[in-house]
ZAMI-509523 format. One record per residue (C-alpha): residue number from 1; x, y, z. Coordinates in steps of 0.001 Angstrom, whole numbers, plus 524288, in hexadecimal, padded with zeros to 5 digits. Example, Ala and Ser with C-alpha at 12.3 -4.5 7.8 and 13.67 -1.06 7.14 Angstrom:
<sites>
(1 (8300C 7EE6C 81E78)),
(2 (83566 7FBDC 81BE4)),
</sites>
This chain:
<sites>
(1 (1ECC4 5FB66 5C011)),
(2 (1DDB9 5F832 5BB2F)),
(3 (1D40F 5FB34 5C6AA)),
(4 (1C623 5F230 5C3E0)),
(5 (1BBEB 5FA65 5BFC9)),
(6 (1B3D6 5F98D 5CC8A)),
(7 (1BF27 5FFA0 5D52C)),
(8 (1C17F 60B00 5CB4B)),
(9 (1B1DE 60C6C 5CCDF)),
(10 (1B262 60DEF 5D9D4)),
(11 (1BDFF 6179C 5DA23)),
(12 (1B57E 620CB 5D382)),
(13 (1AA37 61F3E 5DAA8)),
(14 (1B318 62232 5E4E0)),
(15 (1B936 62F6E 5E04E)),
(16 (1A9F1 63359 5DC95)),
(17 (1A70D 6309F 5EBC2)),
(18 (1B518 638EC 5EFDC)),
(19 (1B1AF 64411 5E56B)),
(20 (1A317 645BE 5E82B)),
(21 (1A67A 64618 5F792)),
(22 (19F1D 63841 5F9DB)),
(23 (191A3 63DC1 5F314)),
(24 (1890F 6347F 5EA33)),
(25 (18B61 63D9E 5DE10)),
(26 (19456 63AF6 5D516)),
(27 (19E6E 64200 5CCDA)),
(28 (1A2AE 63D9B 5BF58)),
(29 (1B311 63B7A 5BD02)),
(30 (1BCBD 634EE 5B332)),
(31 (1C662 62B62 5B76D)),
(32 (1D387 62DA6 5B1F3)),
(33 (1DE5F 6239E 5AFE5)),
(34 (1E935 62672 5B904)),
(35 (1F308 6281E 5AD63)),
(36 (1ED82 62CD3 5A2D1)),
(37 (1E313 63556 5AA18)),
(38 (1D9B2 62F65 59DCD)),
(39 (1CAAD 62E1E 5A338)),
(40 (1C943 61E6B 5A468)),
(41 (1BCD0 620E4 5AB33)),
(42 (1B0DB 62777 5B1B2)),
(43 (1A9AC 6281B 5BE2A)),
(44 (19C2A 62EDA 5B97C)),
(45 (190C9 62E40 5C032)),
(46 (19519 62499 5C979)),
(47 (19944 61AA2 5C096)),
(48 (1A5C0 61699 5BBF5)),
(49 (1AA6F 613F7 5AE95)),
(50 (1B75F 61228 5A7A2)),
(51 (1B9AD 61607 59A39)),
</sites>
């Protein structure tokens, strides 16, 4: 199932908010794919981008 890019945005912004403990900073992670555990994207920064 394809999410829209704006929802998958906003899921990391929301595991940033639940891993910095609701502070302004930000951390940088990949986002796997569930299957192949391949990076199909980064939060950095606080922006979003798919690869």
């Amino acid at each position: 199932m394809s999410m829209p890019i704006d929802a998958k945005e906003g899921f990391a912004e929301t595991v940033n908010c639940f891993l910095m403990a609701g502070s302004t900073n930000h951390i940088n992670f990949d986002i796997l794919h569930w299957q192949t555990g391949k990076v199909i994207g980064r939060y950095s920064w606080g922006s979003f981008e798919m690869k």
